[in-house]
LONUPA-430057 format. One line per 8 residues: number of its first residue (from 0); their letters; for each residue x, y, z of C-alpha. Coordinates in steps of 0.5 Angstrom, whole numbers. Example, Ala and Ser with C-alpha at 12.3 -4.5 7.8 and 13.67 -1.06 7.14 Angstrom:
<recs>
0 = as = 25,-9,16  27,-2,14
</recs>
This chain:
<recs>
0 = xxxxxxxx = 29,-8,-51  31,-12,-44  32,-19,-44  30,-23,-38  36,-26,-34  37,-30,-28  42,-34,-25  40,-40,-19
8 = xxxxxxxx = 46,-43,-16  45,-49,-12  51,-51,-7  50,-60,-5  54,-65,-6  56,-60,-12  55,-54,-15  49,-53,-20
16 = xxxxxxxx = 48,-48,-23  42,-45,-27  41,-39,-32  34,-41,-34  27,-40,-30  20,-42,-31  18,-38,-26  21,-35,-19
24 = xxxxxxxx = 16,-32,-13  20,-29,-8  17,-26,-1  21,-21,5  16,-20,9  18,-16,17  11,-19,20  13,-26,18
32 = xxxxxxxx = 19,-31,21  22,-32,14  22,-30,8  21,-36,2  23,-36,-5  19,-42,-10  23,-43,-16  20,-47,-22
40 = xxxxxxxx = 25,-49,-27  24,-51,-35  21,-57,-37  27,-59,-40  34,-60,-36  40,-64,-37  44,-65,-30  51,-65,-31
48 = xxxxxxxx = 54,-72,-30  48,-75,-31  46,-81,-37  41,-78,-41  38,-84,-41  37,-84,-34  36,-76,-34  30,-77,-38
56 = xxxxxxxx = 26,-82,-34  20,-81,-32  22,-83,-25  28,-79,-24  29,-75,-18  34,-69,-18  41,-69,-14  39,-62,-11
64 = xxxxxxxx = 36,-64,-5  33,-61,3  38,-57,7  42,-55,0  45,-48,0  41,-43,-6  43,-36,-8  37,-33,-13
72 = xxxxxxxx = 40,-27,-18  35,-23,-23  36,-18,-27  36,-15,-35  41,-15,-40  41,-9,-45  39,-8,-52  45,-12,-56
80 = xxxxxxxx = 49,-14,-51  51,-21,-49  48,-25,-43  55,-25,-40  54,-17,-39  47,-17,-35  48,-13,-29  44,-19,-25
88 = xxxxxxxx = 43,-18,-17  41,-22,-12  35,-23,-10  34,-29,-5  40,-33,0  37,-38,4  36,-46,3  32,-51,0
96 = xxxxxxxx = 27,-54,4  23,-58,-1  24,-61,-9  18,-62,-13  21,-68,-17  15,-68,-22  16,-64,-28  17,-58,-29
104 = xxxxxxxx = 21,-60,-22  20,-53,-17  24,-52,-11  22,-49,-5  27,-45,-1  27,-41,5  32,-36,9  36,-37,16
112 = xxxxxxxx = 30,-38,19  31,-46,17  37,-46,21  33,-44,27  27,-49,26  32,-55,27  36,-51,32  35,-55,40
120 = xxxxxxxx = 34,-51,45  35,-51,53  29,-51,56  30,-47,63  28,-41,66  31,-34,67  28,-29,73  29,-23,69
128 = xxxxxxxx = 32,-24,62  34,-18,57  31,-18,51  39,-19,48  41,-23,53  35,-29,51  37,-28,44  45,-28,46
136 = xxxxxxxx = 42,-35,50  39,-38,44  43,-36,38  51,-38,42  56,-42,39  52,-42,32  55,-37,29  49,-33,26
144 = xxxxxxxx = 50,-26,27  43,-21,30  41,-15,31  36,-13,38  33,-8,37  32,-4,44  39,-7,48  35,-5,55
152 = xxxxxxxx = 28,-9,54  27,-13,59  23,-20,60  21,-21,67  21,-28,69  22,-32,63  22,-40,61  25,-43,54
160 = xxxxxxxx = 19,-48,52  19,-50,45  25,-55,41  27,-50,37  30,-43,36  24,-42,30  19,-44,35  22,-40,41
168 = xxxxxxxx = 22,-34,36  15,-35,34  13,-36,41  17,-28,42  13,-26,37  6,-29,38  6,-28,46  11,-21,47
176 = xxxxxxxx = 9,-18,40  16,-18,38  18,-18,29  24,-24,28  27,-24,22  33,-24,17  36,-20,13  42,-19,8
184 = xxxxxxxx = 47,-14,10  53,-12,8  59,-16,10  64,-11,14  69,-16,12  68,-16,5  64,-10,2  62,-15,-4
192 = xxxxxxxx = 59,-19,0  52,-19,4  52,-24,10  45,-26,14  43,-23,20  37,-24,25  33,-18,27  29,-18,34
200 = xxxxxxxx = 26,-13,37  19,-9,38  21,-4,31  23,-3,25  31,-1,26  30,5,21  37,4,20  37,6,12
208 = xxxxxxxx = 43,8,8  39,10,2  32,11,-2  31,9,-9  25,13,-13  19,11,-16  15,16,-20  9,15,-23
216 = xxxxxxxx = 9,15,-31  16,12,-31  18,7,-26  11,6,-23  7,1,-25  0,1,-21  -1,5,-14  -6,1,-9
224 = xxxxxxxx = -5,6,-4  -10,10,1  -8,17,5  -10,17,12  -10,22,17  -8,19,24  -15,23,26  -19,18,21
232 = xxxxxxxx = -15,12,24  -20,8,29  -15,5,33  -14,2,41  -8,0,44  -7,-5,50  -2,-4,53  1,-10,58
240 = xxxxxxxx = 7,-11,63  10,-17,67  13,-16,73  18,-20,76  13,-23,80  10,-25,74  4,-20,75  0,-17,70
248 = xxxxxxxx = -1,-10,69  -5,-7,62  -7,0,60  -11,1,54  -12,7,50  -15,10,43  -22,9,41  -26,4,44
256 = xxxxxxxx = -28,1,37  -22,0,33  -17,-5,31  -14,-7,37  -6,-8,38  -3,-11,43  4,-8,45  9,-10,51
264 = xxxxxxxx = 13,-7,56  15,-11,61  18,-9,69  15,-2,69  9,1,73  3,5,71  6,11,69  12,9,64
272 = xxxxxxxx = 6,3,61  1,9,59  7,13,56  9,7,52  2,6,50  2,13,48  8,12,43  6,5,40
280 = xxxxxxxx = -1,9,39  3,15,36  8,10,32  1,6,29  -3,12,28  0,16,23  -1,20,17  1,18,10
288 = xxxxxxxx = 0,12,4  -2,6,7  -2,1,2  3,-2,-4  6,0,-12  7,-5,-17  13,-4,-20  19,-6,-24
296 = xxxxxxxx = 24,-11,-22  29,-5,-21  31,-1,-18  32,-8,-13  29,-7,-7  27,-10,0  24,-10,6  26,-5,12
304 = xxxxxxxx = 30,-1,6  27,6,4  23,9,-2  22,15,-5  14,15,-8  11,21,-12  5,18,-14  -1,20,-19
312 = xxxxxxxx = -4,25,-15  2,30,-16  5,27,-7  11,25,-5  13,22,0  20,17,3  17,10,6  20,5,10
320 = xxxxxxxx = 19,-3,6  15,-7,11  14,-13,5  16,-14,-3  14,-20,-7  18,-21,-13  14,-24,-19  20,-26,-25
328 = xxxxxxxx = 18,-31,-30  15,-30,-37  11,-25,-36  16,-21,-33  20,-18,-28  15,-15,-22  15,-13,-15  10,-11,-10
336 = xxxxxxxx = 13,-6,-5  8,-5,1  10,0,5  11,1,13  11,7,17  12,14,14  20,17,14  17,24,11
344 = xxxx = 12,26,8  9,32,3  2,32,2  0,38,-3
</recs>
């Protein structure tokens, strides 16, 4: 039978390291500015270098504090194997943001996003801005790597308003329709090793290197999903346009009582407004699965990656990940996968 097995390594003033966990719920989701992780460790831990006495107090507050760097890795070691043999892969990289002394102490952590929220920006004006030349802007001289997904997006007349790089993000996101979030990728330098990478952009950036499967009766652990025909969908699109005249422009389109998405396109005329609200209807209004799987924790899995699905029904499919929750602990190892746009599918 496999075991559960984790490392949690916390790098402060020193180094710490974990290899046990009450519990750890982890969550990447593209429609959200930052991933988070809430680690809860066991009721009874010695830290390294400290008396006992003092250790044990009631009143002991733990040397792992706020900003702190913390790599999460699950896995499982096999049937008669050692722990040093557990094939662990990590989960989550990112920071701690908060620390419940209270035993059992939990530690909140999130990812590159909390660089961003206390990252100050410069609040000035641009007459029009790309969507790569703003986040250039925001994100020069601290060496955080990105992504924009759409090069030529342009922003009409645009003003940096809020006090941090997060908030401006946020303001991207909730005004402009744009995602914002990171993503660890592999590190060109060192093939090993992953680095941190914000994403900006209208879409998903389908930039998927592989699929793992997941089949019903084997790895599968529960289906939650629905099969809709993009006839069956009610949906309305709004689409809008700035000008650099600060001019509105807005075209609707889809049907008149459905769900409403608001999409942008700015510096363009009727036409081009129309046709981009086409493709934002095509891209909402597809035919396949739309819903999540329970799963086993591997094979690993996250967001904007791609899975194969063959599910109860005797379909299959391939499947970009727009959210994985990961639930590891002394009921087990979990993750819910919830599905984005279609890659391919097969429907019998």
């Amino acid at each position: 039978m496999l075991r559960l097995r984790s490392e949690v390594t916390i790098k402060g003033d020193q180094t710490w390291v974990f290899d046990a966990l009450s519990s750890c719920t982890i969550v990447e989701d593209t429609e959200s500015l930052t991933d988070t992780c809430v680690i809860t460790l066991p009721k009874k831990i010695r830290w390294q270098g400290v008396p006992k006495q003092e250790n044990d107090a009631l009143n002991y507050i733990p040397p792992i504090k706020r900003g702190d760097h913390i790599m999460v890795r699950l896995g499982y070691t096999p049937p008669g194997m050692p722990p040093s043999d557990s094939d662990l892969k990590a989960r989550f990289v990112g920071y701690v943001r908060r620390v419940d002394a209270k035993a059992p102490i939990k530690i909140e952590c999130e990812d590159g996003m909390f660089l961003l929220k206390v990252a100050p920006t410069k609040q000035i004006g641009f007459p029009n801005p790309k969507l790569k030349e703003l986040i250039g802007f925001l994100l020069k001289g601290r060496n955080i790597a990105y992504q924009v997904i759409g090069d030529d997006i342009e922003l009409g007349r645009y003003r940096i308003t809020r006090p941090t790089v997060a908030q401006e993000l946020n303001e991207l996101k909730r005004e402009r329709g744009f995602r914002a979030y990171f993503r660890q990728m592999p590190d060109k330098a060192d093939p090993r090793k992953t680095k941190s990478v914000l994403y900006v952009g209208y879409d998903y950036p389908f930039d998927i290197k592989k699929k793992e499967s997941f089949i019903h009766s084997k790895n599968i652990i529960n289906e939650e999903l629905e099969f809709r025909r993009a006839e069956d969908i009610k949906l309305k699109v709004k689409a809008t346009s700035v000008d650099r005249k600060n001019r509105r422009l807005e075209v609707n389109m889809g049907d008149k009582d459905g769900e409403e998405i608001q999409v942008f396109a700015n510096n363009i005329g009727y036409d081009a407004l129309k046709l981009f609200a086409e493709k934002a209807l095509d891209r909402y209004k597809y035919t396949g699965y739309q819903g999540s799987i329970e799963t086993f924790g591997e094979p690993v899995v996250h967001k904007c990656e791609g899975v194969h699905l063959e599910i109860s029904d005797g379909n299959q499919g391939d499947y970009l990940i727009k959210k994985v929750e990961v639930n590891f602990g002394t009921s087990g190892y979990r993750q819910k996968i919830e599905l984005g746009p279609p890659l391919k599918v097969e429907k019998k």
